[in-house]
N, C-alpha and C positions, 0 to 999 in steps of 0.2 A: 370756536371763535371765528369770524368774519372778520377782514377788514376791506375798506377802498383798495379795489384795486387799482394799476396805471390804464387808462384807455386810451384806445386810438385818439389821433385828435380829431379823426375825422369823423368821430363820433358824431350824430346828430343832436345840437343843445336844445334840452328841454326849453321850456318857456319857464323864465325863472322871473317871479317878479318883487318888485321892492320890498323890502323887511319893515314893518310899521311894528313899530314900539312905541307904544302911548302915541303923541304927537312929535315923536321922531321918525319921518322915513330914509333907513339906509338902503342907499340905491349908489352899488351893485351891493346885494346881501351878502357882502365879504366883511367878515370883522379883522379886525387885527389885535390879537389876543393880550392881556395884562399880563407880563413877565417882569417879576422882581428881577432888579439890576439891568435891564434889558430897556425894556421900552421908556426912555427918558425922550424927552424933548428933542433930543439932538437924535435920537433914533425915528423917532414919530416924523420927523421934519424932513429924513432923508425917505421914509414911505409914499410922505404926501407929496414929495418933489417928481415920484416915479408917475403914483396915481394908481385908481384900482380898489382902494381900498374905503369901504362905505363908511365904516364906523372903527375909529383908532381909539384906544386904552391905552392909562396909563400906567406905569408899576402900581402894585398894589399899597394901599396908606393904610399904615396902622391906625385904629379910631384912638386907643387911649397915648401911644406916642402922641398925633395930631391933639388932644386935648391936654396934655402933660405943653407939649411945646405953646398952646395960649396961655395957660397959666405961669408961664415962667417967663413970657411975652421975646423969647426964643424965635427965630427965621423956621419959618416952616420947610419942613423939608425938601429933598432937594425932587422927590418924588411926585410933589405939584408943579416942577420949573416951568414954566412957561403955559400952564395951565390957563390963567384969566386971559391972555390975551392971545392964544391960537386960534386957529378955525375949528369950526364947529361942522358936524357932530362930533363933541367928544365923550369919551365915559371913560369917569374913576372910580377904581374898584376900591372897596374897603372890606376890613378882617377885623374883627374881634371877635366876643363872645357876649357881649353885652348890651342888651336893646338898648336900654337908654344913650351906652356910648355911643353905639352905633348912629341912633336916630342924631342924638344930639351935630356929630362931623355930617352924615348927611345931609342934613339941614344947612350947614355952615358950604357946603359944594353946591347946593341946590341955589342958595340966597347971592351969599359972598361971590362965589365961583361964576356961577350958573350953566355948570356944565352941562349935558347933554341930558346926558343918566348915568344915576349909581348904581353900579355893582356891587353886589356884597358874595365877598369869597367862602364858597363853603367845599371847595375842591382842592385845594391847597393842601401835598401830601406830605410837606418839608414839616420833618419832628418837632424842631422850635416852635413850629405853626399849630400843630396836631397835639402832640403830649406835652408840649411846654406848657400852651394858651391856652389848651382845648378849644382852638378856631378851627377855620378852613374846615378838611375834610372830617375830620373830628367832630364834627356838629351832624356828620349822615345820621350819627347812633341815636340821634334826639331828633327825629322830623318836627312835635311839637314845639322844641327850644328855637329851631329854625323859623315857624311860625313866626312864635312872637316876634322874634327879633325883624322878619320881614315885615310885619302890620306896624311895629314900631318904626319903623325906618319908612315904609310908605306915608304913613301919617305926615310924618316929619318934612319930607322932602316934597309932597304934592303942590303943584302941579308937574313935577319932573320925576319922571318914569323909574323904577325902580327893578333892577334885574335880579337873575343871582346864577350863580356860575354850579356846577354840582359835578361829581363822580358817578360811576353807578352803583356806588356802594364801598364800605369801609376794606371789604376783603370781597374776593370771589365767591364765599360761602356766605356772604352778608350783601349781595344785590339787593337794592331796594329804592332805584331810581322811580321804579313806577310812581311808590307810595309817595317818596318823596315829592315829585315834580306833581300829583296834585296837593302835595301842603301849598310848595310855592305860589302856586295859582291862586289858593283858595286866601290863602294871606293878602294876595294885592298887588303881586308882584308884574311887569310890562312884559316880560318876556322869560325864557330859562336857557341857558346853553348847560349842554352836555357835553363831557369828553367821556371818551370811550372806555375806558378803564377805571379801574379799583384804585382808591386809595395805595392799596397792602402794591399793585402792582410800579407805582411809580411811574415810571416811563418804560417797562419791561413791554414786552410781547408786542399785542400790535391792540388797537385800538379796534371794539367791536361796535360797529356801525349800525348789526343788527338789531343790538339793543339797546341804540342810540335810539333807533328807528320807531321801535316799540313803544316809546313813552309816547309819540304824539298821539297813540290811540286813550292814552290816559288824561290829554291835556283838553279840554274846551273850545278856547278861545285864544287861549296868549302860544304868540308864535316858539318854533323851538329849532335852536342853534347848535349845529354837529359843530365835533372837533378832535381833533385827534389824527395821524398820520397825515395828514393834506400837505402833501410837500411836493407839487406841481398843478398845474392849471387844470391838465385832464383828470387829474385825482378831482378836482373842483367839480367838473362837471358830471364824472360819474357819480360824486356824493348825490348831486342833486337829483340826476337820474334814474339812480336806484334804490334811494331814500328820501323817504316822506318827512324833510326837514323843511323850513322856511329859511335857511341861512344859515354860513358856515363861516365859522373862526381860523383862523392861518395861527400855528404859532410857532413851535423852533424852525421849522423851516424856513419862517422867513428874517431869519437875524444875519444871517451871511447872505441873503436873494430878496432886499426889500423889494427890487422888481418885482415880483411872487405876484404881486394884486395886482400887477398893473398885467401879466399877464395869466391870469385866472380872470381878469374881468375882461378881456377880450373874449377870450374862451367860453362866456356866458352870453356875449351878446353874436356869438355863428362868426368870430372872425377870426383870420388866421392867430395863430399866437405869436406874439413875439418874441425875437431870437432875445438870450442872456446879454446885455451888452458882452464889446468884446473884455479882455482881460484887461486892455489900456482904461477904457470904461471902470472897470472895475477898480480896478487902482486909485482912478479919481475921485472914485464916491466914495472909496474908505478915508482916504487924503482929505477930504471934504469933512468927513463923517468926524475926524481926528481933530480938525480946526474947530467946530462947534463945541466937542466937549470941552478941549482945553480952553477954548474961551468961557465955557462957563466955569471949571473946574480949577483952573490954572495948570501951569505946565507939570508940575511933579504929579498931581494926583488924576488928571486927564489923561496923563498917559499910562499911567497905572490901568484906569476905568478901559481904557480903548486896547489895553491886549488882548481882552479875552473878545472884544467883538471882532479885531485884526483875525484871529485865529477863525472866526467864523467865515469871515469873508475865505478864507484858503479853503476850507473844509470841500474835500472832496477833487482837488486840483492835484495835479503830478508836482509834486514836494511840500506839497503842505506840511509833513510832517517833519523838514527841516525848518520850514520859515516858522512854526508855531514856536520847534526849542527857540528860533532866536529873537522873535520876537518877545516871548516870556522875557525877558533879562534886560528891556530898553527903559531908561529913563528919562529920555530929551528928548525933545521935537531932532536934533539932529540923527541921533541912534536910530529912531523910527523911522525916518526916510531914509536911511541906509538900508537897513535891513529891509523893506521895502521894495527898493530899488535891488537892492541882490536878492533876497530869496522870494519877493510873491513872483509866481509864474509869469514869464515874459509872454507875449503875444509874437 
């Protein structure tokens, strides 16, 4: 197995140019990847404030949740917040197992919404997703069920572009991204991202780039998206450098470093990178990051949602692993700026 390695920075950057999906062009080809419970509003908000990043997703929307919540005439989830009125390019991703449901909510994002482009999760390794639903990556084992459900959802949503996300297969002894990434194409699909691993692997070992790299020789026409380990800017540019991708996705990397795109997309256009803010910096944008969700969340369950991103912002700092016990145990806006103030790293 292969993965991205770190490079110099003084690496010389290829000529990377804009990612055209249907009549979306994301320009820099940096996505920012759909992570359930992660990528909310208030997270997307603190990315675009940095900059860098071409194309932002939202957590992923269940198609039959979303159509169970119109018929019960139920607030849509909390997973569209701010969805109809941000800035564009945006794309949300959707899961299920079913064309019709599926087409039907794309339809309702395409019209209703009118977001960028859907996604449709067929990579999604979490069991309630997989053996519960038989969605996400559970759908590798069927490329023709995939079809359908892609020609249905393109129908539905035209004239707004239709993706879809994929593994390289269910297990290691079950690769079959080739075969797969020409159903998607041959269905109708704008574009495909790949991540570098197996379903069976999760998030284990390291992501194989080599056979990320492999599928474009399978693919036509519609551009194709790496993903997987990129958790620095020169990872960024070696992906481009040494793999025949159109465009790369950032994703846990960037939940503690939404900087990440702002500097990966310097790093694509030959300029120095920029430093991390300092750790004062850092403190402000989680402070920042903590006032958005409790305003939208209120204070009990805001700061419930905001430990586990606090603990991201630490990861990787000299006592993170004191400020994470004590952040886990906060329930007030005052608790959290205490512990804050005494355990995140002082500058």
């Amino acid at each position: 197995m292969s993965s991205v390695t770190s490079a110099d920075a003084s690496l010389i950057c290829p000529a990377v140019k804009p990612l055209v999906i249907g009549p979306v062009v994301v320009d820099p080809p940096i996505l920012q990847a759909p992570m359930a419970g992660f990528t909310n509003f208030a997270f997307r908000q603190i990315v675009r404030g940095y900059g860098g990043a071409g194309l932002q997703a939202t957590e992923m929307v269940n198609a039959r949740g979303f159509v169970w919540m119109d018929e019960v005439r139920a607030e849509h989830p909390d997973r569209l917040w701010g969805v109809k009125d941000e800035a564009r390019p945006l794309a949300v991703q959707i899961w299920d197992n079913h064309p019709d449901m599926l087409a039907k909510v794309g339809a309702r994002l395409a019209t209703e919404y009118q977001v960028s482009i859907v996604d449709i999760n067929f990579g999604c390794p979490v069991r309630q997703v997989t053996e519960k639903a038989h969605s996400g990556s559970y759908l590798l084992r069927f490329p023709d069920r995939m079809g359908e459900i892609i020609e249905r959802v393109v129908a539905a949503c035209r004239p707004t572009p239709v993706t879809a996300k994929i593994r390289l297969g269910c297990s290691r002894d079950r690769i079959n991204a080739n075969e797969v990434a020409q159903v998607v194409e041959a269905a109708g699909a704008a574009a495909l991202t790949v991540h570098g691993r197996t379903a069976a692997d999760f998030f284990k070992g390291s992501a194989d780039w080599d056979r990320i790299a492999e599928i474009k020789g399978h693919l036509r026409k519609i551009p194709l998206i790496g993903n997987g380990d990129l958790d620095s800017a020169e990872k960024v540019v070696e992906a481009f450098r040494r793999y025949e991708v159109d465009g790369v996705m950032i994703a846990r990397a960037c939940l503690g470093r939404p900087w990440l795109f702002q500097q990966a997309a310097a790093a694509l256009r030959g300029e120095n990178i920029p430093p991390d803010p300092t750790i004062d910096e850092q403190r402000e944008c989680m402070l920042k990051h903590y006032d958005l969700v409790v305003d939208r969340f209120g204070i009990e369950k805001g700061t419930l949602l905001m430990r586990k991103y606090a603990c991201c912002y630490a990861q990787g700092k000299p006592g993170a692993r004191h400020f994470r016990a004590h952040v886990a145990g906060v329930s007030s806006p005052t608790e959290f700026h205490a512990v804050v103030k005494q355990y995140f790293p002082s500058s």
